[in-house]
N, C-alpha and C positions, 0 to 999 in steps of 0.2 A: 248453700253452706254445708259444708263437711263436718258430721259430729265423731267423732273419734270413738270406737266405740274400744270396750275395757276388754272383748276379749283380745281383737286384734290387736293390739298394745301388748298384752300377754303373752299371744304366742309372737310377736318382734323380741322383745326379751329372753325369752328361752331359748329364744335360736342365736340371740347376739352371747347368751352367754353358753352355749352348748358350744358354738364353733370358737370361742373364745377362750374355752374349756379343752378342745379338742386341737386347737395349735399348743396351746400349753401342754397339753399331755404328747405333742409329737418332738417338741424342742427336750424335754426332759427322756423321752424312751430314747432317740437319738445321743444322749447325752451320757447315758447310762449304761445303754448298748454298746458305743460305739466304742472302735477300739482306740487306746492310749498307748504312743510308745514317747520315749525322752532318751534322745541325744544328744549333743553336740549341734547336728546337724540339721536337726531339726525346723530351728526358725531361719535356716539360709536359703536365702532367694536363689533357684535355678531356674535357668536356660540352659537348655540343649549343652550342658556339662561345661559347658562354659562359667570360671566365675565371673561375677557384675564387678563393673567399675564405674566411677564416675556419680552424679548424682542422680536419682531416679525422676526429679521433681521438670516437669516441663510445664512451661508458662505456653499459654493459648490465649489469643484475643477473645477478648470479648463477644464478638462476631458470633463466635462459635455458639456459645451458650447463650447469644440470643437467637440464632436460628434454631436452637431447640428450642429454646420456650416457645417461637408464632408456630415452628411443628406441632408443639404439643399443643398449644389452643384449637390449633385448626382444627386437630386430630380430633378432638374432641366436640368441634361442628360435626362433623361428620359422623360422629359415635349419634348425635341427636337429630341430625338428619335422615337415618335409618331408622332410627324407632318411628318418627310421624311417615319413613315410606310403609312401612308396614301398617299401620295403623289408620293411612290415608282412608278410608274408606268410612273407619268408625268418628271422626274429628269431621270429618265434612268441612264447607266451606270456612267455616268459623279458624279450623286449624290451619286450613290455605295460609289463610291472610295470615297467623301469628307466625306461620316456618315461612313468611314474604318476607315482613318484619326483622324476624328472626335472621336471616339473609341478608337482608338488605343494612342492621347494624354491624356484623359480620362484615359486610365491603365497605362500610364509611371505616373500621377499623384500621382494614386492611391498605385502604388509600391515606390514613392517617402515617399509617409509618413508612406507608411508600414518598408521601411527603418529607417526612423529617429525616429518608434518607436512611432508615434502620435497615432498609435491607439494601443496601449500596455496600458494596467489595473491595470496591477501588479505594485506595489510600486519597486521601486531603492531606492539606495542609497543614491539617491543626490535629492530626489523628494522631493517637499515642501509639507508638513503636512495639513489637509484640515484648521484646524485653523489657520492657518499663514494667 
């Protein structure tokens, strides 16, 4: 069992609010510093001198944004992966078996949505059309 102890508690705090201290003090010196002009032209969207037409907003399947999210899950095996290879020595067997585990609920995930077809490309039957 882990006892917490009050100093390490103490110095987590002063650094959560010293760096929390110190993005605030960088969005305000930016802010204060930085220069201001106002014209006209100011809030108009440019491309290469060309003015915009049309509407800016484009509809994207779903698809999309769920192969970023198993990216970013996966992404993040792999962020935890690396910490127990480095570590592999200090964890000894005991950590083996938990990054097996660990792996091995990782792939029943990963065969869960290869089941239900989340990561299939191809149009069905019953798939909504990207302009819907």
């Amino acid at each position: 069992m882990y006892i917490i102890n009050t100093d390490e508690l103490l110095n987590f705090f002063i650094f959560f609010l010293f760096s929390l201290s110190f993005c605030f003090l960088m969005l305000l010196a930016g802010y204060f510093l930085g220069g201001k002009s106002y014209s006209r032209y100011k809030n108009v969207p440019f491309e290469s001198g060309i003015s915009s037409f049309g509407s800016s907003k484009i509809r994207f399947a779903v698809k999309f944004y769920l192969i970023a999210m198993f990216f970013i899950i996966f992404d993040i095996e792999t962020m935890y992966l690396y910490v127990w290879a480095v570590s592999v020595k200090e964890i000894g067997i005991f950590g083996f078996f938990e990054v097996c585990f660990f792996v091995f609920v990782i792939l029943i995930s990963l065969l869960y949505l290869v089941k239900n077809q989340a990561l299939n490309w191809t149009p069905t039957s019953n798939s909504e059309s990207l302009t819907e």
